[in-house]
N, C-alpha and C positions, 0 to 999 in steps of 0.2 A: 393088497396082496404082494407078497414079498417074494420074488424069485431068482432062486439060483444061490450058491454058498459064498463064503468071504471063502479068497481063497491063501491060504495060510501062510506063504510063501513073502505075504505081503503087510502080512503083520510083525515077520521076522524083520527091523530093522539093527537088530546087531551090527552088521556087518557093513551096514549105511555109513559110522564114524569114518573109515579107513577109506572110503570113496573120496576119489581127486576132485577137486573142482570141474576140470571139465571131460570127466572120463564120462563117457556115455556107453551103452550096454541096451542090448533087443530083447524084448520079456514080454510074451504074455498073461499079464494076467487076467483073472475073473473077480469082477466086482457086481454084486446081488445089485439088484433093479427093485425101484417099489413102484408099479403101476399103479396111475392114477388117472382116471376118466375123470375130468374137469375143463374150466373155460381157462382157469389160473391156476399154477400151484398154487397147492393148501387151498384149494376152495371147496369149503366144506361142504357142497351141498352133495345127493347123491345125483344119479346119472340121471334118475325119471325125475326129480324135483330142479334138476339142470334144466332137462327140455323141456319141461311145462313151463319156468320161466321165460327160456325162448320162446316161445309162444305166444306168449301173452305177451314179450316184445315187439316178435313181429306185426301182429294184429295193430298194437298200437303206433307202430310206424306206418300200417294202412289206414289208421284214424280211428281205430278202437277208442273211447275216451272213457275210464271208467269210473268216473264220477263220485258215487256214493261208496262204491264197493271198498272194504278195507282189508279183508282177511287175503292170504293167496288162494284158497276156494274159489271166493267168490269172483275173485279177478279171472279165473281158470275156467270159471260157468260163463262168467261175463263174455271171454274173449272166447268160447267156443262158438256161446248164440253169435255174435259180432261174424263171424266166419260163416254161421248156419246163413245168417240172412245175406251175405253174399253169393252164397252158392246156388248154382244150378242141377237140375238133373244130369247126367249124362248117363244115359243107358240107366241100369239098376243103380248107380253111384250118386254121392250127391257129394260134389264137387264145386272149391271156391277158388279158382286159378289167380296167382296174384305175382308179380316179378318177384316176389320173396320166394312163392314153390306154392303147395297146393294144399289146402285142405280137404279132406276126404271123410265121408260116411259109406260103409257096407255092410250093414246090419248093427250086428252090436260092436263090428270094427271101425274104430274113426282114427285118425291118426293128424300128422302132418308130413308134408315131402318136401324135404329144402329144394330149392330150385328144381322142382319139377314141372314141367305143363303137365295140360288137363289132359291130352292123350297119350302121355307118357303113366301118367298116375295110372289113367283106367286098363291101358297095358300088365302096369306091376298089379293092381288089385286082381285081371283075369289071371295072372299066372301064380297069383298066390293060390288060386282055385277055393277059397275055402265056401264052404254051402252058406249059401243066404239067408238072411232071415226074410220068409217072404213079405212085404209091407201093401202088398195089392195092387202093386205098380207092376208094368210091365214095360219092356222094351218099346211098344209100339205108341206108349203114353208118353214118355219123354222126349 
C-alpha cells in the first residue's frame, strides 16, 4: 500500500546547479511511504503466513520437534496439537501458558498471545465476549 503523493517541488531540481556548497535552506517536503507488515524488508511472505511461522517457532523453541512433517500445513497442524497437549482448561478456555505468551482455544476461536499469561489471556477472550460454542463443559468441570 502506497501512501501519500511525490511532492513536486522536489522533483524540480533545476535550480539545484546554482546552489553554493554550503548554502543551506528549511523545506518541507512530502515523500510517499510504502507500508509493509514484515519481520525484514522485502519479506515476502503475507501477515497471516508471517504469524503462523511464528508459531510454529515458538512451539519449537518449547520443544516442538516435527519430525516427519514437511509441508508448512503440516508443521502448523503439528505445532497446534504440540500446544493442545500442553494446555489446560481454565474456565471455558483451553489454555497453554508458556514464557513465550499463550496459546488459546474458544470455540472455533484459537489463536496465540505473545507474552501473555494465562489470566491475562482469559481476561482478553471475556472482553472479547464473543458467544461460545458450547463443548459440554462447564465452569464448574474445570
Amino acid at each position: 500500500m502506497i501512501e501519500g503523493d511525490i511532492d513536486e517541488e522536489l522533483l524540480d531540481v533545476t535550480g539545484w546547479a546554482n546552489t553554493g556548497f554550503g548554502e543551506q535552506w528549511r523545506k518541507t517536503i512530502r515523500v510517499p511511504c510504502h507500508w509493509s507488515i514484515c519481520k525484514f524488508p522485502l519479506d515476502p511472505r503475507c501477515p497471516d503466513e508471517f504469524n503462523r511461522d511464528r508459531f510454529i517457532g515458538n512451539m519449537r523453541r518449547l520443544g516442538y520437534e516435527p519430525k516427519w512433517r514437511r509441508t508448512k500445513e503440516e508443521l502448523f497442524s503439528g505445532a497446534i496439537s504440540y500446544a493442545r497437549v500442553r494446555a489446560r482448561w481454565a474456565g471455558p478456555y483451553l489454555i497453554a501458558e508458556s514464557k513465550l505468551g499463550s496459546y488459546f482455544e474458544d470455540g472455533n476461536l484459537r489463536g496465540w498471545a505473545e507474552r501473555m499469561r494465562q489470566d491475562e489471556c482469559r481476561k482478553f477472550l471475556r472482553e472479547l465476549s464473543l458467544p461460545r460454542q458450547d463443548d459440554g463443559r462447564n465452569e464448574a468441570d474445570a
